[in-house]
N, C-alpha and C positions, 0 to 999 in steps of 0.2 A: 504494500500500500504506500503512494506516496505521501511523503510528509517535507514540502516544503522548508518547515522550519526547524528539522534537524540538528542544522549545525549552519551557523550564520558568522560573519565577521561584522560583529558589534562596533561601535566607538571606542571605546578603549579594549575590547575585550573579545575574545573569541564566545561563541556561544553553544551551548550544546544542549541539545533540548531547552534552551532557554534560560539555561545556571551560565556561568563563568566557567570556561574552561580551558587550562592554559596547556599547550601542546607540547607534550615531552617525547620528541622523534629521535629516531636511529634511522639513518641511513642503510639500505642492504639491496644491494643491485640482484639482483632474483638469477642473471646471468653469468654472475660470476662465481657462484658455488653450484655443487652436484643438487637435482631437488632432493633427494634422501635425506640430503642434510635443511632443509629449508625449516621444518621441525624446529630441530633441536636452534639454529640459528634466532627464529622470532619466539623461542621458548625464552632464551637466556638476553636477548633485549625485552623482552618480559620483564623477566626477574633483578633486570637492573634496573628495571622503576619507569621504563617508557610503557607508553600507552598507544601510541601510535606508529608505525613505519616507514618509511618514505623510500622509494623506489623512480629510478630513471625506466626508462623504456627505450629498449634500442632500438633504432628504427633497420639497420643494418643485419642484425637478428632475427628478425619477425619479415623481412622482405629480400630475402638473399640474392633474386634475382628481380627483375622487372615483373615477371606474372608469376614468381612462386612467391609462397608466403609460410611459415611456421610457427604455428603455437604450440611446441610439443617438447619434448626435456627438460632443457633449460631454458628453452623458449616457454614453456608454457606456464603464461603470467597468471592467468586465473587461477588456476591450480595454487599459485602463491600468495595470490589475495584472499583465496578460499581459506586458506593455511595461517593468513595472520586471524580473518575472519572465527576460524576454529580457538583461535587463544585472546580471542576479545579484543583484536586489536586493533585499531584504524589506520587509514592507510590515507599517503598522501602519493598521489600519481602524477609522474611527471612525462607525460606524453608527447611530449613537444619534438619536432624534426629532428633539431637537436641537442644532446645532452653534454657534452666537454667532457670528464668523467676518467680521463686520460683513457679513453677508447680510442679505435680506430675512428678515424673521421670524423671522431666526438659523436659519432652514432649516426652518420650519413653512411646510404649505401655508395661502393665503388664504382655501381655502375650509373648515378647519374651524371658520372664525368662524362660519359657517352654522347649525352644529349647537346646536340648543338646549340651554342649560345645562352644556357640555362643561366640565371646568376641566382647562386644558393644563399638561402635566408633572407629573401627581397620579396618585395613586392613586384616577385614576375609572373607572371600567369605561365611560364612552363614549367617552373617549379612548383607555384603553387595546384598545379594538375596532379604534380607527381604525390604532393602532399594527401590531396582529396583522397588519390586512388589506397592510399596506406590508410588514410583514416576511416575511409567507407570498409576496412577489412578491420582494423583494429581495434575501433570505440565502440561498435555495438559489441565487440566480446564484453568489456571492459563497464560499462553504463549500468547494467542491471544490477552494478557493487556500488551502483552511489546509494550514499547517505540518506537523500530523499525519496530513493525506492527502496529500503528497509535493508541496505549492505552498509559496507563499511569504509568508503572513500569518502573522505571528508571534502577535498579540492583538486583542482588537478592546475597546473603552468601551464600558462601559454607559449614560455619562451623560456632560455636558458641563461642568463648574463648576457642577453641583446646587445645593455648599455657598453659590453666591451667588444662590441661586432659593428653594431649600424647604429642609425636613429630614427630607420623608416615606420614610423607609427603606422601606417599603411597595411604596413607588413603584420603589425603585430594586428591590426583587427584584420585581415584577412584570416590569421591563423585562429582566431577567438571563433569570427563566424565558421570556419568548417567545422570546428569543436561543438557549437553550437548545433549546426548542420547535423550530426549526429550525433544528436541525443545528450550529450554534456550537460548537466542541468546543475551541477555543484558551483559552488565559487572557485573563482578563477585566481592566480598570481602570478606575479611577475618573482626573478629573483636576481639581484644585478650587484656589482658591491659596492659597498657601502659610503659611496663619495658620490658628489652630486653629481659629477659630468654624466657618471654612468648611470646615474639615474632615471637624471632628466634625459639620456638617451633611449634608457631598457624599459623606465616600467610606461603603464597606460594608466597612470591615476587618475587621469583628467576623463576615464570612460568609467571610475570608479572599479577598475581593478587593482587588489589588491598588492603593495610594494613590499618587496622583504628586503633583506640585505644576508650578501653572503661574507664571510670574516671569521677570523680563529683568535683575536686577541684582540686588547683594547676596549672591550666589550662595551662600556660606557660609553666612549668616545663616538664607534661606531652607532652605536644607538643613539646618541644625542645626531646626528649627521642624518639618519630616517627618519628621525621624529622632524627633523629641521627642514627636511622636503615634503614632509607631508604636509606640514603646517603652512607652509610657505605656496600653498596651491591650496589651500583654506578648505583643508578634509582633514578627517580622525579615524583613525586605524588603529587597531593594535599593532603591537611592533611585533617581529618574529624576524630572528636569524637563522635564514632557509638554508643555509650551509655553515654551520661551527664549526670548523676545521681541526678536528682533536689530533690530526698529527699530521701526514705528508705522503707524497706517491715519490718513485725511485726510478734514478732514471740510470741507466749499465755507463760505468763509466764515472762517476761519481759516488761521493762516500754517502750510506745509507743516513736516512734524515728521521729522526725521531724526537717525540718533546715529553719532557716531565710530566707523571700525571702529577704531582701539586701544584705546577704553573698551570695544567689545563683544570684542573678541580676548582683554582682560585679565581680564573675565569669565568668556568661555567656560571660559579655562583655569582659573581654580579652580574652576569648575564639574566638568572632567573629572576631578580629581583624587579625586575623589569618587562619579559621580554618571554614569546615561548621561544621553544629549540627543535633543531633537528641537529643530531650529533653527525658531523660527515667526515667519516666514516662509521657507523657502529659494530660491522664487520665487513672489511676489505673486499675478502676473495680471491679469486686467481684469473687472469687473464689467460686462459687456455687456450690453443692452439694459435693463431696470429692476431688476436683483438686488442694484442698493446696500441695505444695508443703513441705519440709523438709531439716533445716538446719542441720550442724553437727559442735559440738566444743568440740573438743578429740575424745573421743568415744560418745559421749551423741546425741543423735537425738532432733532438735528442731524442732516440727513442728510450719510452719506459719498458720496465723489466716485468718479466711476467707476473713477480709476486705484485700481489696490491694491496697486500697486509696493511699499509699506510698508518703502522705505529696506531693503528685504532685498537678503542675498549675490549675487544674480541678479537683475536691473534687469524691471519687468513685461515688457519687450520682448526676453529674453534674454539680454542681454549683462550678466555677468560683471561686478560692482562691484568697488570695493578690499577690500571687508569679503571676497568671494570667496576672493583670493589670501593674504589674512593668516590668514584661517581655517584654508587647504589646508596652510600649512607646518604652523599647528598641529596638523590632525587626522593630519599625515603620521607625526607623534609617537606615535601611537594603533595598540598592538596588531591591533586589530579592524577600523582603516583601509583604505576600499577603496583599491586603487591609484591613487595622485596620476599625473596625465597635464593636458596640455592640453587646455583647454573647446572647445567648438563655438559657433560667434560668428555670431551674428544681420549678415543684409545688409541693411543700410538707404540708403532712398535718398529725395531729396525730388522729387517728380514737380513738371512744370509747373503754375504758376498757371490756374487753369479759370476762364472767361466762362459766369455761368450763362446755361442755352440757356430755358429754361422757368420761370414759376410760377403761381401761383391761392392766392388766399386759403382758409383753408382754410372761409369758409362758404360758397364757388362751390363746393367739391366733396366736404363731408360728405356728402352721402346715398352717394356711391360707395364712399367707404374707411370705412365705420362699418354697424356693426350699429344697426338703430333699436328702440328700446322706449319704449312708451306706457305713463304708471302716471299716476293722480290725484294722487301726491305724488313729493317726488323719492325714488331710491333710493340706496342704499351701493353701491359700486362690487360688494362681495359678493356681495348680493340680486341684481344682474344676470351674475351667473358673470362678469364684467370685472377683475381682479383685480389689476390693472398699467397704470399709464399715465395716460391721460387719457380723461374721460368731458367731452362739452358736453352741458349740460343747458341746454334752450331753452322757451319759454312766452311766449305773446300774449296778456300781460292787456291789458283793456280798465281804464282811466280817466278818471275825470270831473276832472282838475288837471293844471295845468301843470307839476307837480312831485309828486312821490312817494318816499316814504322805504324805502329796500331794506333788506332785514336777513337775513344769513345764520346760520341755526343749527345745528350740530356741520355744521362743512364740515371738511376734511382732505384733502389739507393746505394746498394751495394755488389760490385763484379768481381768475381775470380778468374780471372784469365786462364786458358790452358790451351800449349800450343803441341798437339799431337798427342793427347791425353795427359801433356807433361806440365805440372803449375808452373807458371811463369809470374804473377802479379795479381793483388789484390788493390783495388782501389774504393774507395768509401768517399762520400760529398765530395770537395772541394778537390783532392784525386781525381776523377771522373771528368778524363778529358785532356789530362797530361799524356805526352807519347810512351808508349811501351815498346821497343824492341826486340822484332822477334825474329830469330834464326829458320833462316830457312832453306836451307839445302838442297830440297828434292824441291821438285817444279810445282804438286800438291799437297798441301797440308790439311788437316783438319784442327779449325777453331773453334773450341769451346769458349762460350761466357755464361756463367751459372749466375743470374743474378737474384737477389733478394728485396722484397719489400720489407724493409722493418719497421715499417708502421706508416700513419697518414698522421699531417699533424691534425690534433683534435682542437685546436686553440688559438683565435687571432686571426689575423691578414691573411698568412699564406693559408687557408681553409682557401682562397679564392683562386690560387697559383696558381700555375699547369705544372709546380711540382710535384701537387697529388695524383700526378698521372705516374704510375711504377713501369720498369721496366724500361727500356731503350726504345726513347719516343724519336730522337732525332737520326741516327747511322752511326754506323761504326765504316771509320776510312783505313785504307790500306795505302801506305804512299798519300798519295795526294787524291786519290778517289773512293766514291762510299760504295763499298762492295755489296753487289746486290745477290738475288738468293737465298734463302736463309731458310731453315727450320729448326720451327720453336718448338719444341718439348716441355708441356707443361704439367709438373711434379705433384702429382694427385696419390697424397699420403692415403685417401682412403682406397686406394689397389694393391697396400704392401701386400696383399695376402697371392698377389702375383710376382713375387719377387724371385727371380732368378738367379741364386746362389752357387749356380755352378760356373759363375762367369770367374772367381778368381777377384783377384787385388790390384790394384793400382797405387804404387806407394805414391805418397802427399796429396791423395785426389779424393773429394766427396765419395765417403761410403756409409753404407749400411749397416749394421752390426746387429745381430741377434740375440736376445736372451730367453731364458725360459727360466719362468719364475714358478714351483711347487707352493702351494699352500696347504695344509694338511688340515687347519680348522676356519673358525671363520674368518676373513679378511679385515686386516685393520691397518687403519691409516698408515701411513710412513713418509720420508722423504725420499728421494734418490738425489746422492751426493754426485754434483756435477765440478766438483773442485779441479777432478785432474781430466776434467776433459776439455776440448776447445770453444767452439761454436756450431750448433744446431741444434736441433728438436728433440724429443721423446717419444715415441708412442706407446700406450697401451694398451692391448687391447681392441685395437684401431682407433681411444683416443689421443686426440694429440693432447700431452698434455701442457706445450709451452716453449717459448724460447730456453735456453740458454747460451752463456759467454762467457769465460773465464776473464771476462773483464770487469765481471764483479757490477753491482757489489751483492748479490745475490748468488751463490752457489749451490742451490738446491732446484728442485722442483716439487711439488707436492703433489702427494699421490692419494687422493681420495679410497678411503676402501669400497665405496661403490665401484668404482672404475674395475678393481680386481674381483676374481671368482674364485671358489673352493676348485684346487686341480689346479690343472698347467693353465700358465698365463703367460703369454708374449710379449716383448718386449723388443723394438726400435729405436735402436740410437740411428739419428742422422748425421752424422760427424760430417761439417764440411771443410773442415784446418787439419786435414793430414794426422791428425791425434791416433794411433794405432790403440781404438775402447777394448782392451783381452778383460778388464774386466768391471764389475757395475755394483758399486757399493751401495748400502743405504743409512740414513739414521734417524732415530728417534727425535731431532733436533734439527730444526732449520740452520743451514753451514752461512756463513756469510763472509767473504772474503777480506785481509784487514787492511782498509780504507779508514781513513779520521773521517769518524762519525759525526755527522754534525747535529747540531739540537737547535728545534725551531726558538 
């Protein structure tokens, strides 16, 4: 039965069936843990005193291709609204195109870079087409959970931090009326951070949609800076900080970044004195198989690392931090407080060290595990619907010299050169595009270039780039001309189970490595320690479950006990730095490589 006045955003105060009610969230993105754990995950932000949840929605997950769509694993959001719903808990939906969230693309799909002339997050009628067509599949799933049809979604966003992208207001009611368009009937909000520019750029106060502010310190300050733009456009709101930032994301290459829980406890509380909350992060998660995200500082692309534990109350693998327990006495202080009880504790174990049984280089068994396409020039990982991962792009030119000068143009983001299956060079950003020299003796060779998408940035300007296009957009020259011909093999981790292991080895050349893992009773959590190996992926089981890089600062992976079964269970290393994996350690304990840690 509808009930309209549910839950309303009052003048000073949220409202809920018509009492005061002040919003005690946890952030927990629904795609970035296994749902088996979904459970136990909005059990133990329960029991640390929130009452509601808050969840991004990725748009790039639920629409993988232009006419396919997925609501099913860890796609499948109702199942996880039904799930806070099952523990009393309310839920704050953030639906909007895009989320930032150090995702891939900040949660755009890869393939609207296809679309000629599209300009993403505007007021274009071909993006806003592409928007409808997602939303006309997503919000009626989604709608029959609001508040004023008898669920549990309090409000849903229109936009993500707009004020640090655009100021096309346009834009932002375009996105309000589709939300509207179907079915949406809750209150709406903005959530931008908390300085006026970005405000007076992101939110829509003046159609009396709700402003938040996002921020992790200063709390007061921040607060006096929302109340000082609402005011100052002659409206009354309650105040709510739509993103607290209780710790940080990690980015390879950099020392891991974490903050005190008594600085964030001494926070929170003058926060609440004031003000509701959503904790972001309440638990991290894992960024599995390529949905890291990417930062930028200048021109340099920093991709983040698979963990996304981000030093939150909840450890990516479940277990309950100190920041957990100091927060629970505090939020236990809190009117609106769900009831404080004891968490539910992750079982970890380290399995025995494995002798790998198997491997193949992976140029003995590309034609198995790879889609092939033939083009005269090379393509963007886009142009061949490849979207993620790694594409080899291979060619046998013919030359008259002992030697010949390589040059790669817009490659992205990262190439391993190999000339006649043999490594010659690896180049990364600003590499990409210096000459390579390459011996050449015999009149034909074969060129290998293995290259890697390590993420899309999800944040700022370059969202608009043509560097979000992966893969080798402009030629690779030979001498002074761009060698035409080419086929691309593109690296589809879900055929390992076609892997042709009788091809043999290639030393220093992307391979394969096989493990087999027994389990005699039931499956429990672990790590797998990636300390002494180089750079590439995981699999399980057929899933993937993540980058790795001995570049730190991250040297694990996390291995869900959903992911394994009672019996043999397989295991993929994709080693692509010549690291010879003989063998596959595990631990009880997240490894992290020693980098000067830094504290927010």
């Amino acid at each position: 039965m509808s009930n309209q006045n549910a839950f309303q955003i009052g003048q000073t105060e949220f409202l809920l069936q018509g009492k005061p009610f002040k919003i005690l969230s946890g952030a927990v993105h629904y795609f970035r843990i296994v749902p088996e754990y979904w459970y136990r995950t909005l059990y133990n932000l329960r029991a640390m005193g929130c009452n509601t949840v808050e969840t991004y929605v990725a748009w790039n997950v639920h629409q993988p291709e232009p006419d396919r769509f997925d609501f099913s694993g860890r796609a499948d959001l109702v199942r996880f609204i039904q799930t806070a719903q099952e523990l009393g808990l309310y839920v704050i939906l953030r639906p909007t195109p895009y989320i930032c969230a150090e995702w891939e693309f900040g949660g755009l799909p890869a393939w609207l870079l296809n679309i000629p002339h599209i300009r993403l997050r505007q007021n274009d009628p071909i993006f806003l087409e592409q928007v409808a067509h997602y939303f006309a599949k997503l919000l009626p799933l989604v709608t029959p959970y609001q508040i004023d049809q008898g669920g549990n979604i309090l409000m849903m966003q229109i936009e993500n931090e707009y004020g640090s992208f655009g100021n096309d207001k346009n834009y932002l009611r375009a996105i309000r009326d589709l939300m509207r368009q179907y079915g949406v009937s809750v209150p709406l909000f903005t959530s931008d951070g908390a300085w006026q520019n970005a405000l007076e750029a992101g939110a829509l106060i003046e159609d009396d949609i709700l402003p938040t502010g996002n921020f992790g310190s200063r709390s007061a300050q921040n607060l006096d800076e929302l109340q000082h733009y609402i005011h100052k456009h002659g409206k009354s709101f309650p105040l709510m900080c739509m993103e607290f930032w209780d710790g940080w994301f990690n980015r390879w290459k950099e020392p891991r970044i974490t903050r005190e829980a008594d600085d964030l406890t001494a926070c929170t509380a003058e926060l609440l004195e004031r003000a509701s909350i959503n904790f972001y992060m309440l638990q991290g998660g894992t960024n599995f198989g390529f949905w890291n995200g990417c930062s930028v500082r200048g021109d340099t692309d920093l991709p983040q690392v698979t963990s996304y534990d981000y030093d939150a109350p909840i450890h990516e693998w479940g277990e309950p931090a100190e920041k957990f327990y100091q927060l629970q006495q505090l939020l236990a202080t809190q009117p609106n407080a769900s009831p404080i009880c004891q968490p539910m504790l992750p079982e970890m174990t380290a399995y025995p060290s494995l002798t790998v049984s198997q491997r193949v280089s992976l140029f003995h068994t590309v034609e198995q595990i790879s889609r092939k396409v033939e083009s005269p020039y090379p393509q963007t990982m886009e142009a061949l619907g490849h979207y993620y991962g790694y594409v080899l792009y291979r060619a046998e030119p013919t030359v008259y010299s002992d030697e010949i000068k390589l040059r790669i143009y817009q490659g992205r983001d990262r190439v391993q050169i190999f000339n006649d299956q043999q490594y010659i060079a690896t180049q990364y950003q600003h590499d990409i595009g210096n000459e390579v020299m390459l011996q050449t003796p015999k009149e034909t060779f074969q060129l290998d270039l293995l290259v890697e998408n390590m993420g899309r940035v999800n944040y700022g300007g370059k969202l608009q780039a043509p560097s979000q296009h992966k893969g080798i957009g402009g030629g690779v020259m030979l001498d002074l001309h761009f060698h035409s011909h080419w086929q691309h093999y593109l690296l589809d981790f879900t055929r390992l189970d076609q892997l042709d292991f009788s091809g043999g080895v290639i030393e220093n050349s992307p391979t394969f490595y096989q493990f087999e893992l027994t389990i005699d009773g039931t499956p429990q959590d672990t790590f797998i320690d990636t300390s002494n190996l180089g750079k590439g992926v995981i699999i399980v089981n057929g899933e993937n479950l993540g980058r790795y890089w001995s570049e730190g600062p991250i040297c694990y992976l996390y291995l869900p006990a959903p992911l394994l079964r009672q019996g043999q269970n397989q295991i993929i290393v994709f080693e692509t730095e010549g690291v010879n994996v003989e063998r596959l350690t595990f631990s009880r304990e997240p490894i992290y490589k020693t980098l000067n840690t830094t504290n927010l």
